[in-house]
Backbone bond lengths (Angstrom), bond angles and torsions (degrees), N, CA, C in turn:
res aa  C-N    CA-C-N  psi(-1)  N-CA   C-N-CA  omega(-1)  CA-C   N-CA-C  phi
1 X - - - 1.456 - - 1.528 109.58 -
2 X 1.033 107.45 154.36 1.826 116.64 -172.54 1.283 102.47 -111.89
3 X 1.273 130.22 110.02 2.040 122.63 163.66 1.458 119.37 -120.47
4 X 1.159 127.06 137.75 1.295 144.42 164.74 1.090 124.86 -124.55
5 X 1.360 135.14 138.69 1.638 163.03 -145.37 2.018 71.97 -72.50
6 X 1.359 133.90 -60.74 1.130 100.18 -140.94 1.851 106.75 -106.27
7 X 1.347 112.61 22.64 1.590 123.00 165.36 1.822 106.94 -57.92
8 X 1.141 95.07 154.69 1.928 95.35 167.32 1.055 102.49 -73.82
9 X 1.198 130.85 138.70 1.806 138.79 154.50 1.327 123.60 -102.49
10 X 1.384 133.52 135.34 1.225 109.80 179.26 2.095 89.97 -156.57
11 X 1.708 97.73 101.91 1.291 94.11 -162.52 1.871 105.20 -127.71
12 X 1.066 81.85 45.53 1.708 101.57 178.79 1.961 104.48 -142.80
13 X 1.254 132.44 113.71 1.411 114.83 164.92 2.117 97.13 178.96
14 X 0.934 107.50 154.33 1.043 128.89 -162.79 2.197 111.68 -107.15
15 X 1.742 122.68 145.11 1.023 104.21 166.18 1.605 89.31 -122.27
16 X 1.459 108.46 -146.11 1.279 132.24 165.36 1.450 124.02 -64.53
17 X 1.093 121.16 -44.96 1.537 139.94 124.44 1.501 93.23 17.97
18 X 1.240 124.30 -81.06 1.686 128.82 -178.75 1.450 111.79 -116.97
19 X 1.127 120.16 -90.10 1.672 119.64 -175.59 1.194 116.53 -120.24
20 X 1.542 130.88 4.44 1.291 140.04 -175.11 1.425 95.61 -76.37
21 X 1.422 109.49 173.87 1.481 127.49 -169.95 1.815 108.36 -103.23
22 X 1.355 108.81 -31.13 1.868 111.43 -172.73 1.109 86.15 -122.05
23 X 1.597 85.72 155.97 1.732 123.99 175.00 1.544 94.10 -64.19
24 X 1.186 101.50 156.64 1.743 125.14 -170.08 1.768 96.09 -56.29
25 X 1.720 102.54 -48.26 1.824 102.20 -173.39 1.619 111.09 -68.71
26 X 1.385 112.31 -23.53 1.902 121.69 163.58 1.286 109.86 -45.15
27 X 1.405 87.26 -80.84 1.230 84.51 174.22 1.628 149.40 -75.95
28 X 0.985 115.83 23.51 1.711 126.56 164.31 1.588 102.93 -109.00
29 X 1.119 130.41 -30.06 1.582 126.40 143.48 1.084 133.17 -48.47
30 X 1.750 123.27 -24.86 1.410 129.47 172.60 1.285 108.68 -71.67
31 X 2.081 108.68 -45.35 1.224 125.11 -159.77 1.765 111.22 -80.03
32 X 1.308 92.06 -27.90 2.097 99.77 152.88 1.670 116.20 -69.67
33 X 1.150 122.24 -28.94 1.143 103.95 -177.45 1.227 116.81 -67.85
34 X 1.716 106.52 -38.20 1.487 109.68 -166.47 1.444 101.76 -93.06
35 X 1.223 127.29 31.61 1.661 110.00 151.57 1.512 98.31 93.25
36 X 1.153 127.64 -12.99 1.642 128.18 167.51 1.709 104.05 -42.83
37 X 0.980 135.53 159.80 1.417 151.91 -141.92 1.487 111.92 -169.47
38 X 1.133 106.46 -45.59 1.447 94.85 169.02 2.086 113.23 -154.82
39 X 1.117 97.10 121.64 1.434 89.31 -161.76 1.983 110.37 -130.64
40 X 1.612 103.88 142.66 1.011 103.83 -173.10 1.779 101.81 -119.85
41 X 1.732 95.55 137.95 1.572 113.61 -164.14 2.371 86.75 -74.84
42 X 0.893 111.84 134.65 1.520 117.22 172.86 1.770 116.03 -130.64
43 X 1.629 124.30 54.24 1.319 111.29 -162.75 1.613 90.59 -90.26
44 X 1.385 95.67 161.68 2.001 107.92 178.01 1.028 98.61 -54.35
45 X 1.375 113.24 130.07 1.877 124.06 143.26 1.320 117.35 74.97
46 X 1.528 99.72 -8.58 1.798 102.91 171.70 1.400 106.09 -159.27
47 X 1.628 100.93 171.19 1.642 117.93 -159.51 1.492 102.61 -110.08
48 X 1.355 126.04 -8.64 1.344 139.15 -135.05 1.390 103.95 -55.13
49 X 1.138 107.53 -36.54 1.791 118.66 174.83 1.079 139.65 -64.74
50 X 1.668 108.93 -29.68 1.737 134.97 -156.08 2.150 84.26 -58.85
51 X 1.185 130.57 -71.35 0.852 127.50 178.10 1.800 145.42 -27.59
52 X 1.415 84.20 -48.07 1.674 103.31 158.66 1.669 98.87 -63.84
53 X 1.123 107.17 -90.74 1.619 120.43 -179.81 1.765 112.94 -26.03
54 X 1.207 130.59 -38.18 0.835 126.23 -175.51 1.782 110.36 -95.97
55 X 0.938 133.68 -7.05 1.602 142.95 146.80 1.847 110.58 -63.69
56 X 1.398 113.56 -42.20 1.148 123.95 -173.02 1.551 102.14 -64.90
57 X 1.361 100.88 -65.76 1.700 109.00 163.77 1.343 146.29 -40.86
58 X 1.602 111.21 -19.52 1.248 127.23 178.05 1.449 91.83 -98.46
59 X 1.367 132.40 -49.43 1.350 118.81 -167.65 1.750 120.03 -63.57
60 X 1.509 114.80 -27.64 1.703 132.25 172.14 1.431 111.98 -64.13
61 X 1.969 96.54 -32.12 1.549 105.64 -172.64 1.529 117.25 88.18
62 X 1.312 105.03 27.51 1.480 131.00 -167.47 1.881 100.33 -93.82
63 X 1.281 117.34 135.69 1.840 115.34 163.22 1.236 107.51 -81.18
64 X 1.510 101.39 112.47 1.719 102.12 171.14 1.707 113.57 -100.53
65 X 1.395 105.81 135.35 1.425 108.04 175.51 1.723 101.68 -101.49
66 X 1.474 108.93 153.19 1.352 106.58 152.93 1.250 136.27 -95.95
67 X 1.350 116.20 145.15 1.672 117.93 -157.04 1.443 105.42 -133.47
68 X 1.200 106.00 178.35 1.364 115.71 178.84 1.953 95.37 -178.23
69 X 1.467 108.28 161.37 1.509 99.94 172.75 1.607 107.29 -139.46
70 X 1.228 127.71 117.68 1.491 114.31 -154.02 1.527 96.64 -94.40
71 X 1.499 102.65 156.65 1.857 104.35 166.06 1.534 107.04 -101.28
72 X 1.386 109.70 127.06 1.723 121.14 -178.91 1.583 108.83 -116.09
73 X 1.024 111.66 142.71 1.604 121.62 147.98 1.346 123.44 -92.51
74 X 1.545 114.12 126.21 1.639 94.67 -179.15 1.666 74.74 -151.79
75 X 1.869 92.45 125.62 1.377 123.15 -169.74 1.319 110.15 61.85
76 X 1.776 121.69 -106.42 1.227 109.28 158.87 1.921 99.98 -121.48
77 X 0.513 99.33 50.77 1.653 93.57 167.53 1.721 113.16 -116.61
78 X 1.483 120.08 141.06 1.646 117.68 161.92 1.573 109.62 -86.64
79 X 1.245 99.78 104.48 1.864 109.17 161.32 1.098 96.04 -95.21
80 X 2.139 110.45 157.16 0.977 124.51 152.36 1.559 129.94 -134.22
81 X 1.562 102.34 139.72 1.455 117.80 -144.60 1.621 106.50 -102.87
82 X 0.981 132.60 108.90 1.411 148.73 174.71 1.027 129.95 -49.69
83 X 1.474 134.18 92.09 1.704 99.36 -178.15 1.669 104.93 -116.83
84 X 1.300 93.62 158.75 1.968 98.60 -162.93 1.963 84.07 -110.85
85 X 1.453 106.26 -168.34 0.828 125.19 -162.54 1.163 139.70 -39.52
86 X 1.547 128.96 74.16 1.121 163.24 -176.35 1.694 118.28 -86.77
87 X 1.429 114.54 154.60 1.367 109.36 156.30 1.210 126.23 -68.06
88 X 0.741 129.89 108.81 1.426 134.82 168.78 1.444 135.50 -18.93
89 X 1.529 92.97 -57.90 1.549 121.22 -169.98 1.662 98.09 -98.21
90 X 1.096 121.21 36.41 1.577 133.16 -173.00 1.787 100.64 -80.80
91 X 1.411 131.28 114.74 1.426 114.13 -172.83 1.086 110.02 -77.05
92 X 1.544 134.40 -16.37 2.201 130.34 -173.24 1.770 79.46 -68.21
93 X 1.161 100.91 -69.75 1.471 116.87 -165.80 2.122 100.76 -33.12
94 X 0.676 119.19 -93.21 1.716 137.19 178.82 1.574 99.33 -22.86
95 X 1.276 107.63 -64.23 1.792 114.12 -175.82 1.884 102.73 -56.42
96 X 1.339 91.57 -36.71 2.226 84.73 -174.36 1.359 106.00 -69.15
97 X 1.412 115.79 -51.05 1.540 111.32 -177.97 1.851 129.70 -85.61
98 X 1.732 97.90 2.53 1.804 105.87 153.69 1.161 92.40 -66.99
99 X 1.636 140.01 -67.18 1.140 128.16 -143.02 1.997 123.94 -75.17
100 X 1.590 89.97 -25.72 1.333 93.37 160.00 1.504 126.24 -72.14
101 X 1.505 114.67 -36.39 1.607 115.04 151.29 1.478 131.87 -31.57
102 X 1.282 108.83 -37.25 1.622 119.75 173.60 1.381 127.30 -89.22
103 X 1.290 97.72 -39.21 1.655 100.27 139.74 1.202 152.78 -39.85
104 X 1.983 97.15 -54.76 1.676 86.09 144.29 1.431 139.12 -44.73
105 X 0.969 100.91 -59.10 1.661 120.02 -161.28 1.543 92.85 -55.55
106 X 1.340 145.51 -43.88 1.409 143.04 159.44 1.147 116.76 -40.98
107 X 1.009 121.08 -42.65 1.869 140.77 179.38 1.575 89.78 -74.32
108 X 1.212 145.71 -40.05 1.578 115.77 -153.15 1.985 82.74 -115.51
109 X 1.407 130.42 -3.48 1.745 89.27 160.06 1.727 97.92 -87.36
110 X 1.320 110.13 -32.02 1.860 76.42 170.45 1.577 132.99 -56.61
111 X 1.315 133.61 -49.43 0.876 117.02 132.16 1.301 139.90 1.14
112 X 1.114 149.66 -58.93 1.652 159.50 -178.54 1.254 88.27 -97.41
113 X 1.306 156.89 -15.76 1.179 134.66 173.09 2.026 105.80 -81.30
114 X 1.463 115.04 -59.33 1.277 116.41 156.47 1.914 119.80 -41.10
115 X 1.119 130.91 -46.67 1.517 113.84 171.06 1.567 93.23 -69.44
116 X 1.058 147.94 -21.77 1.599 132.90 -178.59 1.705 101.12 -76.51
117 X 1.060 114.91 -38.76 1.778 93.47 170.55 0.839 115.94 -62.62
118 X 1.375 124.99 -27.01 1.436 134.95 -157.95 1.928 118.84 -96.09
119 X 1.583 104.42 13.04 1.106 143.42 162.72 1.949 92.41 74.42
120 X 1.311 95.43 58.19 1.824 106.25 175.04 1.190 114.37 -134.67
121 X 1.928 115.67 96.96 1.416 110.87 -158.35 1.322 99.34 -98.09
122 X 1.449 105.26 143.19 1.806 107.28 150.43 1.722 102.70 80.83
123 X 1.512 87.79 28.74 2.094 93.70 173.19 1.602 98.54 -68.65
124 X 1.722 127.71 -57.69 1.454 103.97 -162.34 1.345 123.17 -49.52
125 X 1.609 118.38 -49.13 1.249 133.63 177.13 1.307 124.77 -56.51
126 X 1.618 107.22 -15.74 1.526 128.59 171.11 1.312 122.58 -86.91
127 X 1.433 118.63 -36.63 1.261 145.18 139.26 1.276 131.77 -22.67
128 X 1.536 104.95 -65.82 1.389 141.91 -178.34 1.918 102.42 -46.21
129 X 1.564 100.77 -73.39 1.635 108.47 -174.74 1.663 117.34 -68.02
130 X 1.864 105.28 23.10 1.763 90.09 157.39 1.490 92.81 -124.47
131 X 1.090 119.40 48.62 1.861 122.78 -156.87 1.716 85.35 -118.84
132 X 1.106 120.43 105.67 1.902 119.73 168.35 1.453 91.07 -129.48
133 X 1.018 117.50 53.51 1.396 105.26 169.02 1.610 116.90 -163.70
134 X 1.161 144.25 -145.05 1.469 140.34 167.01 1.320 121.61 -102.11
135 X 1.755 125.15 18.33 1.452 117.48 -174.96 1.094 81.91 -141.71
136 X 1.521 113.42 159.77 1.821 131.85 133.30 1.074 115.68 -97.29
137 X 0.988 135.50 112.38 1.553 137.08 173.27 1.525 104.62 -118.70
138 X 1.835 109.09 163.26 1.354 114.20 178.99 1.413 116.11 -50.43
139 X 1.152 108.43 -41.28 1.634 97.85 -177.35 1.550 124.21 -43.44
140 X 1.637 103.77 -32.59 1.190 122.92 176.59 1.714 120.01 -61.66
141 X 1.302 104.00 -34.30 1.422 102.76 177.80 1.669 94.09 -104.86
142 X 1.207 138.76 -6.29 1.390 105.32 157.34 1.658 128.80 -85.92
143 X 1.599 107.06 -7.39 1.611 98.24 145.25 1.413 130.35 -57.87
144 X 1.365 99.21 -48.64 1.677 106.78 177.60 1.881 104.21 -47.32
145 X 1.273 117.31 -47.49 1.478 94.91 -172.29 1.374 111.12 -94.68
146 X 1.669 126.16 -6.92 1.333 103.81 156.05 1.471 130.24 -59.73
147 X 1.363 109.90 -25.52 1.442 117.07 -166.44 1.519 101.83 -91.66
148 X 1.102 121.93 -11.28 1.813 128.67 -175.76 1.651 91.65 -103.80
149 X 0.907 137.00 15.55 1.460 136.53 -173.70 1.514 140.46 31.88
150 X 1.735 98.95 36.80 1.102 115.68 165.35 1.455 132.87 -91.66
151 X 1.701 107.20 11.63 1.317 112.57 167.20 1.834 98.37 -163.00
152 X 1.369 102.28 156.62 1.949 99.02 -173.31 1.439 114.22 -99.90
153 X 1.177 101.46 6.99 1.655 121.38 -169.13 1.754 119.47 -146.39
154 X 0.600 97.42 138.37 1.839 113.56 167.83 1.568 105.94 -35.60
155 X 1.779 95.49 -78.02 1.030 124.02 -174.30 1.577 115.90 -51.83
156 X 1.459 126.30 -46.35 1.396 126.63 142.86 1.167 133.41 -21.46
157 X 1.170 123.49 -51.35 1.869 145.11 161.21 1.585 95.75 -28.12
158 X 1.186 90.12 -78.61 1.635 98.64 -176.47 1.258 118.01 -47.44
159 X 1.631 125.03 -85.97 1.030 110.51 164.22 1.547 155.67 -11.98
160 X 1.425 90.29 -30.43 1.903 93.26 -175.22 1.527 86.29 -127.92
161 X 1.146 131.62 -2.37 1.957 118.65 -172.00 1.402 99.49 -124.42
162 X 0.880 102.14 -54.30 2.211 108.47 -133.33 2.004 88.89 -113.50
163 X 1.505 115.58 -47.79 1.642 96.16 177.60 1.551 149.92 -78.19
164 X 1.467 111.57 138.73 1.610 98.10 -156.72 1.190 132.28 -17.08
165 X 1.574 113.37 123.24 1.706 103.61 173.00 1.180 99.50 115.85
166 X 1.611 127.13 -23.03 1.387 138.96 -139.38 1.795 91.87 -89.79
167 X 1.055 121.35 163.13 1.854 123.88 156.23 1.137 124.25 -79.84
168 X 1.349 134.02 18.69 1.319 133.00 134.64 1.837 107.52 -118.51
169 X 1.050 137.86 18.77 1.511 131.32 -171.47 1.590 94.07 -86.61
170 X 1.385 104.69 120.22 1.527 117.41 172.27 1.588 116.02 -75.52
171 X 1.197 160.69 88.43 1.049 130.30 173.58 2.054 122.81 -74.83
172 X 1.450 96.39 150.83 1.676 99.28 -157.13 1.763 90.53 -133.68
173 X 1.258 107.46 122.14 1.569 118.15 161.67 1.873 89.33 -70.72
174 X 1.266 85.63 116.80 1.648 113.85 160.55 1.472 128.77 -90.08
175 X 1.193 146.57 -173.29 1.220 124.17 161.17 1.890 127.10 -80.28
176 X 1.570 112.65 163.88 1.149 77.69 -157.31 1.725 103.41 -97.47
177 X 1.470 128.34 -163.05 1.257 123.61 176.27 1.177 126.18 -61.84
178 X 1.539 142.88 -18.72 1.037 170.65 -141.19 2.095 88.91 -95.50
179 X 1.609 87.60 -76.88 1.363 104.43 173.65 1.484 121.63 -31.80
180 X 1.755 106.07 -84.54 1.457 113.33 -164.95 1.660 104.12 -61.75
181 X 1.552 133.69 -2.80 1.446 120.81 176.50 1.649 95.21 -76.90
182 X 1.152 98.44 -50.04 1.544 111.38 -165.41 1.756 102.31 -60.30
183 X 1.318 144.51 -57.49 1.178 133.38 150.08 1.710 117.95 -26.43
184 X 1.243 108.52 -68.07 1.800 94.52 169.39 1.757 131.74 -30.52
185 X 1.632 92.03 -59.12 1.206 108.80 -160.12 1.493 111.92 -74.23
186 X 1.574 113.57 -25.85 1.589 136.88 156.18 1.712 97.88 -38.77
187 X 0.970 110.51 -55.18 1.565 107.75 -170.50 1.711 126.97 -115.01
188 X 1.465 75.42 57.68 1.819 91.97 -174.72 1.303 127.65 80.45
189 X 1.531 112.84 -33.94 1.851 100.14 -154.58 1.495 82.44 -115.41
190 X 1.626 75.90 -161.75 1.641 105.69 -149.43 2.020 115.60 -121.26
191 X 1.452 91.87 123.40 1.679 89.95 -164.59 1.407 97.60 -91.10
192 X 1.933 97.74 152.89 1.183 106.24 -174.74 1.904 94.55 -140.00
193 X 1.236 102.18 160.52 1.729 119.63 -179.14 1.814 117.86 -63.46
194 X 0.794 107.62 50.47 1.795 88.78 -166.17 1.138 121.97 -35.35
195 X 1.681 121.03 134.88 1.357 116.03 163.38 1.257 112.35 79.05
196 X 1.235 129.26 -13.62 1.481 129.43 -162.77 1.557 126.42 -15.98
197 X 1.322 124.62 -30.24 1.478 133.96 169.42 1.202 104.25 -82.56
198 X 1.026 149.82 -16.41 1.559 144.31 165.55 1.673 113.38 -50.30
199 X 1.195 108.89 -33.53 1.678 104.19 -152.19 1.668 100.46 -90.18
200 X 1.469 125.96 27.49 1.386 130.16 -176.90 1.437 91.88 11.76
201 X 1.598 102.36 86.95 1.833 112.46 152.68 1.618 114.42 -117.39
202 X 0.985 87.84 141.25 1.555 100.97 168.07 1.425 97.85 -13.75
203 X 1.614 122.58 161.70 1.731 115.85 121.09 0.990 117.32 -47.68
204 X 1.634 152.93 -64.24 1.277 165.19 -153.24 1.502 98.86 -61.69
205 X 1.490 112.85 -68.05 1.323 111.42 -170.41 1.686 103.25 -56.66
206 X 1.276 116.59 -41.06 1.606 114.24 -167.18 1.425 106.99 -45.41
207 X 1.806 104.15 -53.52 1.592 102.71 -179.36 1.481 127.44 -59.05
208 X 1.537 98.85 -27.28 1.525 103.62 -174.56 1.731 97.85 -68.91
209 X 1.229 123.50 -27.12 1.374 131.56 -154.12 1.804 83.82 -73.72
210 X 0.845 95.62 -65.80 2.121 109.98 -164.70 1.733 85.85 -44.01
211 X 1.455 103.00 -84.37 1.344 123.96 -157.58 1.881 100.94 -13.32
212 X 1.827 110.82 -67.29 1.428 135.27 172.66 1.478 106.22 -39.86
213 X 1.459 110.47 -49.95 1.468 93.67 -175.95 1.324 122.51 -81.35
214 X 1.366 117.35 -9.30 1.787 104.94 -169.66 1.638 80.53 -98.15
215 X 0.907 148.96 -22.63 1.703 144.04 177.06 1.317 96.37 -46.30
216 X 1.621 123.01 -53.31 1.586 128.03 -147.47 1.485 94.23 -86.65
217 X 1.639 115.77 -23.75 1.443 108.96 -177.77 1.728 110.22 116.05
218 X 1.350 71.17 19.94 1.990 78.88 174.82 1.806 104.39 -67.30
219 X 1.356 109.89 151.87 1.293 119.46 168.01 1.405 132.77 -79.27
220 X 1.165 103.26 -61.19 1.758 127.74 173.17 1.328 138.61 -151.99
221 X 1.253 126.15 -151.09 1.598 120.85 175.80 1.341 90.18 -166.10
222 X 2.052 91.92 159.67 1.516 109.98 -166.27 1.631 90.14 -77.21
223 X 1.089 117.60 118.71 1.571 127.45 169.12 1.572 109.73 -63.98
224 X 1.726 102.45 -46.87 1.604 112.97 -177.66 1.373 95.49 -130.75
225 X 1.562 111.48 133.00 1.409 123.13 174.79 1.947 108.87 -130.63
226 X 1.272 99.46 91.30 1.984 92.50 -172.83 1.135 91.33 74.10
227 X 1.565 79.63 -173.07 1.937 111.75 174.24 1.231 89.99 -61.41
228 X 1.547 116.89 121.71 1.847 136.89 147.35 1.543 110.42 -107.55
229 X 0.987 99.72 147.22 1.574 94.53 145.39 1.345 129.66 -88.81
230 X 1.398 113.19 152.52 1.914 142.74 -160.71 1.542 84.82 -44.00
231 X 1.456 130.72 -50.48 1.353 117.11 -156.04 1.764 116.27 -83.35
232 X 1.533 97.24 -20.80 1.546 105.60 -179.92 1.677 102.16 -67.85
233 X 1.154 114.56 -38.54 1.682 127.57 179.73 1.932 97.55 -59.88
234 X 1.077 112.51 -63.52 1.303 101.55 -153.71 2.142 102.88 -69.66
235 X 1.389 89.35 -24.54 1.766 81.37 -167.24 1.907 90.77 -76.14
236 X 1.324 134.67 -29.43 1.494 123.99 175.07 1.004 121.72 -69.44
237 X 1.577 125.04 -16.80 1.339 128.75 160.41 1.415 119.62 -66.02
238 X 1.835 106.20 -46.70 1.353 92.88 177.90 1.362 126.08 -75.92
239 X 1.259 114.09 6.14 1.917 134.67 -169.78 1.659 92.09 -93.62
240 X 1.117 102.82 -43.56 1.828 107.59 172.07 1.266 111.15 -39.62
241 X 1.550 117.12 -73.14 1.528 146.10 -155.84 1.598 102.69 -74.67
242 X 1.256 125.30 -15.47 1.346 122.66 -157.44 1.532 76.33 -104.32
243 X 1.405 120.20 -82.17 1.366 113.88 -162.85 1.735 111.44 -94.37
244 X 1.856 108.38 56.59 1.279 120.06 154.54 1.354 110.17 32.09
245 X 1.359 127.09 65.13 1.092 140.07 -172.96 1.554 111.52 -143.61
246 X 1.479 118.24 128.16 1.646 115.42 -158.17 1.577 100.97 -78.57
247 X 1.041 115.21 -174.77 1.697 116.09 -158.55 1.681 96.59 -142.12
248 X 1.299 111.88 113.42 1.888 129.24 149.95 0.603 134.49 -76.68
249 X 1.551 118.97 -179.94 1.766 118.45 -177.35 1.554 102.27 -154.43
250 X 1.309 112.66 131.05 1.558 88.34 141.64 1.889 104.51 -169.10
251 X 1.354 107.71 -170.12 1.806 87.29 172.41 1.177 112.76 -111.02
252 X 1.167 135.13 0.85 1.485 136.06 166.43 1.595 108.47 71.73
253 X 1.113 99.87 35.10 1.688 113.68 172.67 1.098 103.28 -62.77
254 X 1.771 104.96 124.85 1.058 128.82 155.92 1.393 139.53 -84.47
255 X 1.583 122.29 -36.32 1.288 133.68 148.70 1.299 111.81 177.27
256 X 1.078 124.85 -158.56 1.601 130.96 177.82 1.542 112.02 -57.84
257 X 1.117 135.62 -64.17 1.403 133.87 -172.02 1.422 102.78 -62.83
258 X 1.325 159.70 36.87 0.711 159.71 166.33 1.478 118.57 -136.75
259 X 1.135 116.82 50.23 1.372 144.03 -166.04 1.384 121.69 -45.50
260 X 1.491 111.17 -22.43 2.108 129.00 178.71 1.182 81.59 -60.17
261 X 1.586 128.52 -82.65 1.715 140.23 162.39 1.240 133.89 12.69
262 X 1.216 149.95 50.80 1.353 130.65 -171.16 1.754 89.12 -125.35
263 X 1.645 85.40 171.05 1.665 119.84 170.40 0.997 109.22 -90.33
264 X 1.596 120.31 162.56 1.210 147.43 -178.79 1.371 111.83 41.07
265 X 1.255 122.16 31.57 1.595 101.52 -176.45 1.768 88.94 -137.12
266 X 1.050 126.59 53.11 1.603 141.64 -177.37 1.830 92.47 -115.14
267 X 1.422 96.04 109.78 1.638 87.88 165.27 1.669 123.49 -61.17
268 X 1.256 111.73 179.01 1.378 129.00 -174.44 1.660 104.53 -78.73
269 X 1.075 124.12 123.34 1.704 146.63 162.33 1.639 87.13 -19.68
270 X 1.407 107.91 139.30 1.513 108.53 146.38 1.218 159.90 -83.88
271 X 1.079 126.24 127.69 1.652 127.96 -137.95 1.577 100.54 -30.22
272 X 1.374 116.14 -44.42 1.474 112.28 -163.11 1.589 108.22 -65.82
273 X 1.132 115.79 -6.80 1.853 113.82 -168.82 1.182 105.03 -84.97
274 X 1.260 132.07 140.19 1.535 154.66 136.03 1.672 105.03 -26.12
275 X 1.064 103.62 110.29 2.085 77.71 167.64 1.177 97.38 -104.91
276 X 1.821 102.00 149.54 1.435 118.09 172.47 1.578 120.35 -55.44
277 X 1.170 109.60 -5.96 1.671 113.35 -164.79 1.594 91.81 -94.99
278 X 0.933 115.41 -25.87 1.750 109.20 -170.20 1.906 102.24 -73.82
279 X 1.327 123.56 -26.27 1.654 101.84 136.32 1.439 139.63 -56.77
280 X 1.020 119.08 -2.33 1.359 131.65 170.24 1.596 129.52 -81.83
281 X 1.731 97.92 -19.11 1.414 87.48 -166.49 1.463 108.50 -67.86
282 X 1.247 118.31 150.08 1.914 147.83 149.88 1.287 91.87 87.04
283 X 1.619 124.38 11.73 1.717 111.25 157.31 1.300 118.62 -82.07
């Protein structure tokens, strides 16, 4: 593979596969249109796509990485942990994230059992028919009630149903960080922090968060995740540089209706960052 600081990257994004909206080959056609250059498939808890997507990608002439994005518990919070270019067909790797697959699916009839007190019938099965892929996740049942017209927004779903705290929000011990590095690193690649400013942590906890992961053999963190703001960029860079940890990108596109979301329009890493791809070269 060939990488340079100034190619498009876009190594965070989602298909149908898990909660995304397009098929894996959609979407690497979307991610060609918009000038992406090199892009890694990341659906929850499974890879199922990387293959489609990565045929799609060779034929456009596109660099495909393989991805995956794991769900963790660490203390009580759900982080999620990234892993880039890995084998695929890795068995530690495959066996950890079947079992988180089944997990879901435990997590979403509770779920539909809580919107049923909550006088919301027939969410799993409602749920179920935007499911083309190997997970149910909330996102999945907050289409179901935008489109049943129990909320006017996505983002509503969450808020009043499905987000922490919420009267239907399940919470699920996931695996923990220890684990999903060690699954990555089992199969070649290299784990990274997703999102890292998302998880409203402490400062304290943030460092404790980094510190733990580059110990276990963590790689990096999303430096740029979507539209951020200038200051979220510069303090993850310097969280990079402090605890020597390489720096990603991506927008975590989910699909069309999600319009904040787009491709190719993620600026370029800052000069001072490590990019994670510069382990990559001549593999």
């Amino acid at each position: 593979m060939e990488f340079n600081r100034y190619k498009k990257y876009d190594l965070h994004c989602h298909s149908l596969v898990s909660d995304g909206e397009l098929s894996p080959t959609e979407l690497v056609r979307y991610a060609h249109g918009c000038g992406v250059e090199v892009l890694a498939l990341t659906d929850h808890d499974a890879t199922a796509g990387c293959a489609e997507a990565a045929a799609e990608a060779n034929r456009l002439g596109l660099v495909f990485v393989s991805g995956v994005e794991i769900s963790v518990t660490w203390g009580k919070h759900l982080l999620h942990i990234v892993g880039l270019n890995f084998d695929v067909e890795n068995a530690a790797l495959q066996t950890g994230l079947a079992g988180l697959r089944h997990q879901r699916t435990g997590r979403a009839v509770e779920i539909a059992r809580r919107l049923a007190k909550l006088g919301i019938d027939g969410a799993l099965d409602g749920a179920q028919t935007y499911v083309n892929g190997q997970i149910l996740s909330r996102t999945h049942f907050a289409r179901f009630l935008l489109d049943n017209g129990y909320v006017k927004t996505m983002q509503t779903a969450f808020d009043r149903y499905l987000g922490d705290g919420k009267k239907a929000y399940v919470a699920s011990e996931w695996v923990s960080l220890a684990e999903a590095v060690a699954w990555i690193r089992s199969a070649g690649g290299h784990a990274v922090i997703a999102h890292p400013a998302r998880y409203k942590l402490s400062a304290t906890k943030l460092r404790r968060l980094f510190d733990e992961f580059k110990q276990l053999g963590g790689a990096g963190l999303e430096v740029i995740s979507g539209r951020q703001n200038i200051n979220i960029t510069k303090n993850m860079t310097d969280y990079a540089k402090k605890y020597e940890l390489r720096a990603s990108i991506g927008s975590d596109y989910h699909g069309p209706s999600q319009t904040w979301s787009k491709m190719g329009q993620i600026p370029l890493l800052p000069d001072a960052c490590e990019p994670v791809w510069e382990l990559w070269q001549g593999t």
